[in-house]
C-alpha positions as CSV (number, residue, x, y, z in Angstrom):
1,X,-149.7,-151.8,17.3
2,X,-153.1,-150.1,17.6
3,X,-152.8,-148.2,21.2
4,X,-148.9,-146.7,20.4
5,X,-150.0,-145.6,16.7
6,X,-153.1,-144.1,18.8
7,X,-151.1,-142.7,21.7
8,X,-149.1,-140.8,19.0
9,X,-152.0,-139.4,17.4
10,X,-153.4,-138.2,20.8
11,X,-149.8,-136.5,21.3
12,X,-149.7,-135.0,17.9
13,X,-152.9,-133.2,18.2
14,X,-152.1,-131.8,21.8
15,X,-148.9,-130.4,20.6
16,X,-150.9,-129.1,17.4
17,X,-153.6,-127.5,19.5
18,X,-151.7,-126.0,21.9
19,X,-148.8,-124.5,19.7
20,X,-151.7,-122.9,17.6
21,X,-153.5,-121.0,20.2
22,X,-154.5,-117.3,20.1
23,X,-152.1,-115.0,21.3
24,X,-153.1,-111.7,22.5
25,X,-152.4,-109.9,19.4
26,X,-155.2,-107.2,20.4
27,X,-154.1,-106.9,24.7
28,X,-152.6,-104.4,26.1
29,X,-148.8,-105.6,28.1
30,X,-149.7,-103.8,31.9
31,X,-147.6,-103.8,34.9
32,X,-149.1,-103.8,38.4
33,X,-146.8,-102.7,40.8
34,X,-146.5,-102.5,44.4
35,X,-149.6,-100.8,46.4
36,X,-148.7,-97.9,48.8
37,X,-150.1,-98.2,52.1
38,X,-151.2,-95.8,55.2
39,X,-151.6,-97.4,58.6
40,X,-152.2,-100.9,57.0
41,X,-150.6,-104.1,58.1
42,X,-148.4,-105.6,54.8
43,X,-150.0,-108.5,54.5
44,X,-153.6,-107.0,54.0
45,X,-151.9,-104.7,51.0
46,X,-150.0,-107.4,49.5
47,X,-153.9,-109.4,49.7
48,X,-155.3,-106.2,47.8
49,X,-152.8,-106.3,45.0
50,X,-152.9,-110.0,44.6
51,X,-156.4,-109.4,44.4
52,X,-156.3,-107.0,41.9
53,X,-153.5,-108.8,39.7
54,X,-155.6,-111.8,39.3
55,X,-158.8,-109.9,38.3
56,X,-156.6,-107.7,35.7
57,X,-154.8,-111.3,34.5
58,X,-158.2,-113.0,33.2
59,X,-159.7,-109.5,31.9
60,X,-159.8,-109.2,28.3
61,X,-157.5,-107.2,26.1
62,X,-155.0,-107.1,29.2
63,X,-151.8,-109.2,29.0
64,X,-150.4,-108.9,32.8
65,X,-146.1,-108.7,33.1
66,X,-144.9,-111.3,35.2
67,X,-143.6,-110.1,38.6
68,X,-140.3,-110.9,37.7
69,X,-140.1,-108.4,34.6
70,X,-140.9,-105.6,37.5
71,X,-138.3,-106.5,39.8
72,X,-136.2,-107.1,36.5
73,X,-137.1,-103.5,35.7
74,X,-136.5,-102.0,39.0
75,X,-133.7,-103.6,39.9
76,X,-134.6,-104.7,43.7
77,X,-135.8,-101.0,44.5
78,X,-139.2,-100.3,45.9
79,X,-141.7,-98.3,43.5
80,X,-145.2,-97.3,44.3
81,X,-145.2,-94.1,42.6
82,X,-146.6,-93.5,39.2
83,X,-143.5,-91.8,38.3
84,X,-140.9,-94.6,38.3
85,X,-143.8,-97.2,37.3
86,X,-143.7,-95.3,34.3
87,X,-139.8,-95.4,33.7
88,X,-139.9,-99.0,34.5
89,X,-142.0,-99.8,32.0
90,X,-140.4,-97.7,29.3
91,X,-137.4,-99.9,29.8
92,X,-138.9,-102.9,29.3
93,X,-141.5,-101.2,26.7
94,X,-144.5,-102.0,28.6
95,X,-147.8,-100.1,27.5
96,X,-149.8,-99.5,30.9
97,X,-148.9,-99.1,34.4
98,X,-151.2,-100.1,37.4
99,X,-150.3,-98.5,41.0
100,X,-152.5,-98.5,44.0
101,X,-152.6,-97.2,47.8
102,X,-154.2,-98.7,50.5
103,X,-155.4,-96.6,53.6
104,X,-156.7,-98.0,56.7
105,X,-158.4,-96.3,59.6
106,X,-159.7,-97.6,62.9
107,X,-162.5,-96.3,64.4
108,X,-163.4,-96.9,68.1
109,X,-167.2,-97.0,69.8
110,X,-168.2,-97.6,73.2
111,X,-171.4,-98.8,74.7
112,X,-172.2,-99.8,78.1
113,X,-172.0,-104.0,79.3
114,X,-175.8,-104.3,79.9
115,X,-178.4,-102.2,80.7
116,X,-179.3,-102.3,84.1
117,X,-177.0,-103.0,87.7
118,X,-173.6,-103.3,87.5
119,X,-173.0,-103.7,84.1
120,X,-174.6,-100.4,83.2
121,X,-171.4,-98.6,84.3
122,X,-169.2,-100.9,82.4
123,X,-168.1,-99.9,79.3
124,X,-167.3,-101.9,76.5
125,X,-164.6,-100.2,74.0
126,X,-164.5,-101.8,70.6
127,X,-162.8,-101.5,67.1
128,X,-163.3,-101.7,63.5
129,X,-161.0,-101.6,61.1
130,X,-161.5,-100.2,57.3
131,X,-159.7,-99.8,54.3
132,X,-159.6,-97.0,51.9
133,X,-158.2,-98.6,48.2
134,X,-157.1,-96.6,45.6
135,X,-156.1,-97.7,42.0
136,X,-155.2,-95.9,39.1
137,X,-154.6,-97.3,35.7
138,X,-151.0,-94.7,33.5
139,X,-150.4,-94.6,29.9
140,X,-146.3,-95.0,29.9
141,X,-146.0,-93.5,26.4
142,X,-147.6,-90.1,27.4
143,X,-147.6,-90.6,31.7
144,X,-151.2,-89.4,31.5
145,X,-153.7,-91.0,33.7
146,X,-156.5,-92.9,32.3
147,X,-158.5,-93.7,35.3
148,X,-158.7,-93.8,38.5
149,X,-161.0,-95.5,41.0
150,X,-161.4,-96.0,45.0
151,X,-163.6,-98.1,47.2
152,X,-163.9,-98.5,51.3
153,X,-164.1,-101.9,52.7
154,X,-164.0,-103.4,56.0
155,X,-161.6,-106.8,56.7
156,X,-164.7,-109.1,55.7
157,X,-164.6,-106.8,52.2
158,X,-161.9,-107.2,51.0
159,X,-161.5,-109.1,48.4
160,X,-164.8,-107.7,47.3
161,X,-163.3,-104.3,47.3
162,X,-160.4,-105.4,45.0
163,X,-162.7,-107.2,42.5
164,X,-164.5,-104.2,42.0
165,X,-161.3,-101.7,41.6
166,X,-160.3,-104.6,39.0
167,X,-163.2,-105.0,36.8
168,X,-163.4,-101.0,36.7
169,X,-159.8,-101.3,35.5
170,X,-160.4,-104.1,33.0
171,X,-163.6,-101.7,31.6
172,X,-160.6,-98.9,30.8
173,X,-159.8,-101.4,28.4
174,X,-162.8,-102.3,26.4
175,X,-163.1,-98.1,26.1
176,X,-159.6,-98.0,24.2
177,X,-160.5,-100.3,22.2
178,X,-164.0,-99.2,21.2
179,X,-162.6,-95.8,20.5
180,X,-159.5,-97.6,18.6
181,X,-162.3,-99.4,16.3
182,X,-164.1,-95.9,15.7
183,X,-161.0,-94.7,14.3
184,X,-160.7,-97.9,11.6
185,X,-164.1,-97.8,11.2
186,X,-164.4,-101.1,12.8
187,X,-168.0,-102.6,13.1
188,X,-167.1,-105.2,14.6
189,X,-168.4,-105.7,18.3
190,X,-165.3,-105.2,20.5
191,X,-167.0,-106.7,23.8
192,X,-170.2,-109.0,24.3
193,X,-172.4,-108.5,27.5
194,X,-173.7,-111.2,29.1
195,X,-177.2,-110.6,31.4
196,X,-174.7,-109.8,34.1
197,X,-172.8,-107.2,32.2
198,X,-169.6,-109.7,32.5
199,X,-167.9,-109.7,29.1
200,X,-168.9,-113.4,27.1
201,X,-165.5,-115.2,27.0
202,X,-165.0,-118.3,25.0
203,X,-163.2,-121.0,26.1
204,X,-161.6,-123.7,24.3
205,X,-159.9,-127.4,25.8
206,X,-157.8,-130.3,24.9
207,X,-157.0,-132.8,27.3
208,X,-155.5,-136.6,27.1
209,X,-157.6,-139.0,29.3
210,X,-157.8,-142.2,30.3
211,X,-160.9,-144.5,30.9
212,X,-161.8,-146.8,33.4
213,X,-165.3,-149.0,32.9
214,X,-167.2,-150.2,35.5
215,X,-170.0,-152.1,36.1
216,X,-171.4,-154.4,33.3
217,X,-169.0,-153.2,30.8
218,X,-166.1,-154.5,32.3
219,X,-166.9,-158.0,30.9
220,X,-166.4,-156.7,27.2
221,X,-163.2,-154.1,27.8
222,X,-160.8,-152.8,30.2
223,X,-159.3,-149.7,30.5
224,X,-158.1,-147.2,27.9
225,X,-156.5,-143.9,26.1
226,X,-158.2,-141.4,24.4
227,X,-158.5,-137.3,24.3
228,X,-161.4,-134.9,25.3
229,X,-162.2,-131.9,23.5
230,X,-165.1,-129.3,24.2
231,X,-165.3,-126.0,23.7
232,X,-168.4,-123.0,24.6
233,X,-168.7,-119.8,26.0
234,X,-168.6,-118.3,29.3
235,X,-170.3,-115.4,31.5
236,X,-173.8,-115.6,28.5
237,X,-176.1,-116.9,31.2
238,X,-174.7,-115.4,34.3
239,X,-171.2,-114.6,35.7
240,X,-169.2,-117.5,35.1
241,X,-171.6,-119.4,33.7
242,X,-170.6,-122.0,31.1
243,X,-172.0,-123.8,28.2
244,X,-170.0,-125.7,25.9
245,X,-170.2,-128.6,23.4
246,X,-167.3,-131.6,24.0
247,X,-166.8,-134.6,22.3
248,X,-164.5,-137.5,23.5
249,X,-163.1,-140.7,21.7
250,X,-161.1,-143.6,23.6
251,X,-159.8,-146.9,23.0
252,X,-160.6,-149.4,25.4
253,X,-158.3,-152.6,25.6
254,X,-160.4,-155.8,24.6
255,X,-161.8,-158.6,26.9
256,X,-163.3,-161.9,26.3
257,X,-164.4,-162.1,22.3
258,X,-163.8,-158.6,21.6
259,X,-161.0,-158.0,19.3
260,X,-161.2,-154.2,19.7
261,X,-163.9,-151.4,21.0
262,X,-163.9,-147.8,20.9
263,X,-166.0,-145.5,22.4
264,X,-166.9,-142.0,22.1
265,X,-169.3,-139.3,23.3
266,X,-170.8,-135.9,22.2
267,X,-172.6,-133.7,24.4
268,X,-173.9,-130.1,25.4
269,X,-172.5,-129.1,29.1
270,X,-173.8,-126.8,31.1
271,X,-171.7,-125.6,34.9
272,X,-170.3,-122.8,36.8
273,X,-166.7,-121.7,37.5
274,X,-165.7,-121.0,41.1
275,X,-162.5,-118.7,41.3
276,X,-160.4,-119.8,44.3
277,X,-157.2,-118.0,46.0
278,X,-153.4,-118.8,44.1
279,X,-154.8,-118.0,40.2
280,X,-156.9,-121.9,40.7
281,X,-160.3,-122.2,39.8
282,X,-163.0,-125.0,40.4
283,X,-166.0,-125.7,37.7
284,X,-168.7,-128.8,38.5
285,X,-170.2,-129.7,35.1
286,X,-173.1,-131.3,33.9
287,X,-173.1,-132.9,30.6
288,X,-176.0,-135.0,28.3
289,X,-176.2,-136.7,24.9
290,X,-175.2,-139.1,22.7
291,X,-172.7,-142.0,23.6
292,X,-171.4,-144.6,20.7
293,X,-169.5,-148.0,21.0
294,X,-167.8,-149.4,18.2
295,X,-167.0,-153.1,19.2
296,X,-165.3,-155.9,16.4
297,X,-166.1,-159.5,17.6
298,X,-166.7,-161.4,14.4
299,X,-168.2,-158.3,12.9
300,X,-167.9,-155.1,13.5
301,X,-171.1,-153.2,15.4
302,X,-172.3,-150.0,16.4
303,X,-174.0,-149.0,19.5
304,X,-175.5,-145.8,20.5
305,X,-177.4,-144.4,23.7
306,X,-178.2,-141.8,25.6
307,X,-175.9,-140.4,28.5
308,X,-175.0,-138.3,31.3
309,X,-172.2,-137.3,32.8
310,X,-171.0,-135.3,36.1
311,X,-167.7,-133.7,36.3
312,X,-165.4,-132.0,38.1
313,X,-163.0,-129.4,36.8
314,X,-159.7,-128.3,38.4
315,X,-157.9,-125.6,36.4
316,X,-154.6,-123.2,37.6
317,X,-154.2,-120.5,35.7
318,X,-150.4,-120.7,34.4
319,X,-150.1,-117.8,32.1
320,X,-152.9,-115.3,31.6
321,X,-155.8,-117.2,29.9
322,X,-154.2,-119.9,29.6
323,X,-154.8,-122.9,32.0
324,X,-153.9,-126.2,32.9
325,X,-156.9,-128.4,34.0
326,X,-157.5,-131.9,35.5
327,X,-161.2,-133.4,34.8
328,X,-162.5,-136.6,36.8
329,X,-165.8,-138.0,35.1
330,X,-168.6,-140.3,36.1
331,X,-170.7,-141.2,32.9
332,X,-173.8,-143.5,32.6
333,X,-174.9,-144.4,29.3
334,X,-178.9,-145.7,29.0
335,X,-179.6,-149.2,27.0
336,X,-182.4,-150.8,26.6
337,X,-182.0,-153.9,28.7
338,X,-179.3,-151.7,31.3
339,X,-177.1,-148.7,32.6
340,X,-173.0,-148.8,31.9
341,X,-171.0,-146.7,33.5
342,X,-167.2,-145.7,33.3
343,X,-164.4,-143.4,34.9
344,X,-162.4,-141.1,33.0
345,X,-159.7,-138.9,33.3
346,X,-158.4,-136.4,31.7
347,X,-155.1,-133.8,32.0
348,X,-154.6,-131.0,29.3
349,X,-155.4,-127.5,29.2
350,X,-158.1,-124.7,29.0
351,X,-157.9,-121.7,27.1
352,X,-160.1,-118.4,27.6
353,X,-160.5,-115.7,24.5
């Protein structure tokens, strides 16, 4: 009866926690629409914009319209004018707009094949490719425009490029709301540098997991259930940075004399988050501290040691901050006469605020 009454728990407190996160009560609702371009290929606009949507999406004070509210809005017409941007997001009562136009220009050189004989009257005529990007941020209740920024970049700079337009669109933000908190008197700190000048973000996770032992520790227990919790901050170090504090808790199904045995770890993790393509994200973690088994043979008996653990994060991005992660962990715990070790997995999600 122990692991279903358990299991339940576990389920409980995921649906508590993840019904109870933050909303954006304080962001923005923006549209980015559809980048206008000049003698550029399609697919290296659509890039841009993609670029630029997923910097916007995980900015702060910036809730990003799914693409299918603007094609809702403009009923399958074309729009890359600030003009019906604005109109579309009245009708769907959207606060900022985001439009963009990406020029390219190819510039030739020549230079001779080599510099002596023959090849000194061949000529070589080669090409290079740049990109002009342009990106403006519109207020739809008064069609004014709040900003606009541009930035050259070759096909190798990219998605440089379009980091940089986004993070000087995100900054629009943090200026509304500083001058919002003026107004109200607010002394509260709107936006917390890190060493980098990246705004400090904190994060907060809950994941179900399951643990496999290994080693030594097989003989007392086999696998078992649990949850994972940690949360931290990110971007105080360095960009996308991470230090956080987790704590875990499992029950492990019992083996030879052991009538039951739970285990359960707290530690400080430190790591660094990768941002790949597609809104996913990679973060390899480090974590140390204190590890406790609880095992009932004919009495019950604490243990505690020291541990480390390596992991691997996998997150994607499914709605703004809002992520869903999958964790393998390797963790070794330090006894006196030994090393244990187990596996554990975990599923659940990741929240940035």
């Amino acid at each position: 009866m122990k692991r279903p009454v358990l299991f339940s728990m576990m389920l409980a407190a995921s649906i508590i926690f993840i019904h109870d996160l933050p909303v954006h009560a304080a962001s923005i609702k923006t549209a980015v629409f559809t980048f206008a371009r000049e003698n550029c290929e399609a697919d290296i606009s659509a890039k841009i914009e993609s670029r630029v949507r997923r910097g916007l999406g995980s900015a702060k004070y910036v809730k990003l319209a799914s693409p299918s509210e603007v094609d809702k809005a403009l009923k399958g017409k074309s729009c890359t004018q600030s003009g019906c941007a604005i109109a579309a997001c009245r009708d769907l009562g959207i606060e900022r707009a985001v439009t963009g136009t990406v020029t390219g220009s190819t510039k030739e050189s020549a230079s001779t094949m080599g510099e002596s004989g023959k090849e000194q009257y061949l000529i070589k005529v080669s090409q290079k490719n740049t990109y002009t990007i342009t990106a403006a941020l519109w207020d739809v209740n008064t069609g004014k425009r709040l900003g606009a920024f541009s930035k050259s970049a070759g096909e190798d700079d990219i998605n440089a490029a379009a980091d940089y337009l986004a993070e000087k669109l995100a900054g629009l933000y943090g200026g509304e709301k500083k001058e919002e908190a003026k107004k109200t008197r607010d002394k509260k700190t709107l936006e917390t540098k890190g060493s980098s000048g990246a705004p400090i973000r904190g994060v907060l996770g809950i994941s179900p997991s399951c643990i496999i032992p290994a080693g030594d520790l097989t003989r007392l227990a086999g696998p078992g259930a649990g949850f994972y919790l940690y949360g931290g901050i990110m971007n105080a170090l360095f960009d996308n940075s991470l230090i956080m504090v987790s704590a875990g808790f499992w029950y492990l199904s019992e083996r030879g004399d052991v009538k039951s045995m739970y285990t359960s770890q707290v530690s400080l993790v430190l790591g660094y988050s990768f941002t790949l393509p597609k809104n996913f994200s990679i973060a390899p973690l480090l974590g140390a501290g204190y590890h406790f088994h609880l095992a009932e043979r004919d009495e019950s008996k604490l243990y505690y040691d020291p541990f480390l653990s390596l992991r691997c994060e996998a997150g994607y991005m499914a709605y703004e901050s809002l992520y869903v992660t999958i964790t393998p962990a390797y963790s070794l715990f330090f006894e006196e006469s030994g090393v244990g070790m187990y596996v554990t997995v975990e599923a659940g999600v990741k929240y940035l605020f």
